[in-house]
N, C-alpha and C positions, 0 to 999 in steps of 0.2 A: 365700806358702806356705800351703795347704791344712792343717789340725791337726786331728786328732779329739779331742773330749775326753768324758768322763764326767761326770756330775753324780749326785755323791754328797749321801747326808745318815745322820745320826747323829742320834737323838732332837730333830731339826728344826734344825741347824746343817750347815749346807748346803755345797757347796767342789765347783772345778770340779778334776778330774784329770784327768792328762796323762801318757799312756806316752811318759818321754821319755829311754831307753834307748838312742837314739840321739842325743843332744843335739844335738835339732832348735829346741828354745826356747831365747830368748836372753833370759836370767834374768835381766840388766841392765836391760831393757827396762819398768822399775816403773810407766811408764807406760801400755804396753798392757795389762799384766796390771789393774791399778787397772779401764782401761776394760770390761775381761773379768769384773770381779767387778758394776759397776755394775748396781743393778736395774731402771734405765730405759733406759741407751742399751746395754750390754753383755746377759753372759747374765745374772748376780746368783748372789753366793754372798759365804758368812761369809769366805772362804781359799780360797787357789789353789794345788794341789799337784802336783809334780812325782814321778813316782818314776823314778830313777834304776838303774844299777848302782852294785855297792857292793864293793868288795876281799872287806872281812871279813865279810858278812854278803848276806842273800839280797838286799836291796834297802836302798837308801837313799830317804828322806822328805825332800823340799824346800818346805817351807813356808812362804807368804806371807799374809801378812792383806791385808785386803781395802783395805788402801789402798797396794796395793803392794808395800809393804816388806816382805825377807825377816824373819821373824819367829821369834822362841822358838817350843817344843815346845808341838801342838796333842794334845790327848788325843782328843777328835773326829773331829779329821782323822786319828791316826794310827788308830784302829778303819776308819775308811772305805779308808785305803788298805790296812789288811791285807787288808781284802773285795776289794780292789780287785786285790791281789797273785794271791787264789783266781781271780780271774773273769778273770785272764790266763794260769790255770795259771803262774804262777813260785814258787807255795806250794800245799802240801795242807792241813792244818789244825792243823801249826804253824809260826811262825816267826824269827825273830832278824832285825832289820832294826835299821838306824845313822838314828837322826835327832840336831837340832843338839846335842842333851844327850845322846845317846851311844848308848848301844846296849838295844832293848828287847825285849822277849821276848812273843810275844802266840800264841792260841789261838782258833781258831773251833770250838765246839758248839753244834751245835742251829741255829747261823744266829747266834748270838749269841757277839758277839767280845769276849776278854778281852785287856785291854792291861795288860803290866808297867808300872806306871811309874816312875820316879826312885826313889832313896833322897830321903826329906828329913830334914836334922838341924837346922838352924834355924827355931826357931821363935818369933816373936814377941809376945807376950802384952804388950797393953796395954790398958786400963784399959774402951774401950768397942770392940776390935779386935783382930785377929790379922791378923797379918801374916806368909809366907809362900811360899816358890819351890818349884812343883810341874813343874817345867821351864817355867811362866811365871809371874809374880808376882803375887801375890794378897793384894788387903786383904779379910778376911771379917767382915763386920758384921751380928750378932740385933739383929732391928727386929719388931715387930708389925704386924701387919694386910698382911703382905705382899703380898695380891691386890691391894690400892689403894697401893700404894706407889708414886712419881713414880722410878723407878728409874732412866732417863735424865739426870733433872736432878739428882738427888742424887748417883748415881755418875760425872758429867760435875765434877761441885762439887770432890770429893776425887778423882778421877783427876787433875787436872786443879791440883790443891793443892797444898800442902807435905805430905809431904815428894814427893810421886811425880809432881811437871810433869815431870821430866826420869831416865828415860827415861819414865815412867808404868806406872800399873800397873791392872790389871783388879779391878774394885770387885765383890763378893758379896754378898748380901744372902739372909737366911736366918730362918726360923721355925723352929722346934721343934711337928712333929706328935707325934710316938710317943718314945719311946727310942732306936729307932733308926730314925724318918724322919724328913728335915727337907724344907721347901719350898727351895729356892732361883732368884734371879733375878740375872741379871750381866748387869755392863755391861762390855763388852771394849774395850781401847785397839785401835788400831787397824781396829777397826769403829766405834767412835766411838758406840754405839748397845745397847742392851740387846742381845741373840742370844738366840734359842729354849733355848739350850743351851750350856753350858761344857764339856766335859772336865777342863780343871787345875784350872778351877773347882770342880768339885763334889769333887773328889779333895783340890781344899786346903779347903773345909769340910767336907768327912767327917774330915779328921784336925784340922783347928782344935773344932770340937766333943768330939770327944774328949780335945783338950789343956787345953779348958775346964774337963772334967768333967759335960759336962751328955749324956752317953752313957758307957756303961761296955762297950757293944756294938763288937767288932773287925771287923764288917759293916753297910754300911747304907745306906737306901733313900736318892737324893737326886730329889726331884721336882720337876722343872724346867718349863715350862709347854710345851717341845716331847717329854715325854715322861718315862721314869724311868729311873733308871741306879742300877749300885751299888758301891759302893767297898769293896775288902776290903784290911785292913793289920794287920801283924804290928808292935806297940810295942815299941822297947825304951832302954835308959839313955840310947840315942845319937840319939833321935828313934824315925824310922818307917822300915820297910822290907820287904819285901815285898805292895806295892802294886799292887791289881787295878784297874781301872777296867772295869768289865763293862754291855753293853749292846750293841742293835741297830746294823746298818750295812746300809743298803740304797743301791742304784742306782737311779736316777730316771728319768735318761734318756741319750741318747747323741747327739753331736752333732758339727759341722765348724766349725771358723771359719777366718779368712784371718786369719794375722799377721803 
């Protein structure tokens, strides 16, 4: 069978999309899809996303990381697939769509998409770390000199460690520019590998910095090395909530495969 699919990206975190509104792909299939995301034998992307119809909401998000498996809430992938919603006409320039953590609310102006995301109430403060579920799990750790930083082998070390071998969790790493800008670099489970760009990532160190205290700013720039994004969040007794993730979503290219 013949499939079209899209290639999306978000500030350099990349995913191939599939209008599959007719469920025409067979989502068990972790194998094909793994070979779909591969950058030498496949097409190559961060995640492989479906969108779906959805009861209560304009569309539903089906989310895979790149080795397959369906995975937790992409903050990247979900800005691309709201662009993705617009350039199919099934949205104007707002929408409500269901992914695996529930129901999000996003906006496109100017070309640049705002994604609701999660309430978060737990938060972990420990001594050289924060730890934190922004619809995926995040250990966020201040290090220096982050341009030279060995981010694959350090974040492979403790992804990979106690406490988070099982299921794992995606490792941050972050500097302090401004008040309210910070650099950040991740390594994503499931990609196995640094990515140009995080979404929950940069969403759980814009409110980990702020739980720190080291910003007093409820906006703020996160500079990632595929580009800049920025997180806006409203604090209060019970955590954080009203959560923006705001940034670019562009289509790449278009394309068929046989699966």
């Amino acid at each position: 069978m013949t499939t079209t699919f899209y290639k999306y990206q978000g500030t350099g975190n990349d995913f191939i999309i599939i209008d599959n509104r007719q469920n025409k792909v067979d989502k068990n299939n972790t194998k094909r899809i793994k070979e779909f995301c591969d950058r030498r034998f496949g097409i190559g992307s961060d995640g492989f996303i479906l969108l779906e119809n959805d009861e209560i909401s304009d569309f539903k998000m089906v989310y895979f990381n790149a080795d397959g498996n369906e995975s937790s809430m992409c903050g990247n992938g979900g800005r691309c697939i709201i662009a993705f919603a617009k350039f199919l006409g099934i949205i104007d320039n707002e929408t409500t769509f269901n992914a695996i953590d529930g129901i999000h609310h996003a906006k496109i102006k100017d070309d640049i998409v705002h994604l609701q995301m999660s309430k978060v109430k737990d938060i972990e403060l420990h001594p050289n770390h924060v730890f934190l579920n922004t619809g995926s799990p995040h250990h966020v750790e201040v290090v220096s000199n982050l341009k030279d930083y060995d981010v694959k082998h350090n974040g492979a070390k403790i992804r990979y460690g106690e406490p988070y071998n099982t299921p794992g969790s995606n490792i941050n790493f972050v500097e302090q520019i401004t008040d309210n800008t910070f650099s950040v670099r991740t390594y994503e489970r499931g990609v196995e590998d640094e990515t140009l760009s995080c979404g929950t990532g940069v969403t759980a160190v814009a409110l980990a910095m702020h739980s720190k205290k080291l910003t007093n700013e409820n906006q703020l720039t996160l500079k990632t090395p595929g580009g800049d994004l920025k997180v806006s969040f409203q604090s209060n007794e019970n955590g954080y909530d009203d959560i923006w993730l705001i940034g670019p979503a562009k289509q790449v290219f278009k394309g068929e495969f046989v699966w």
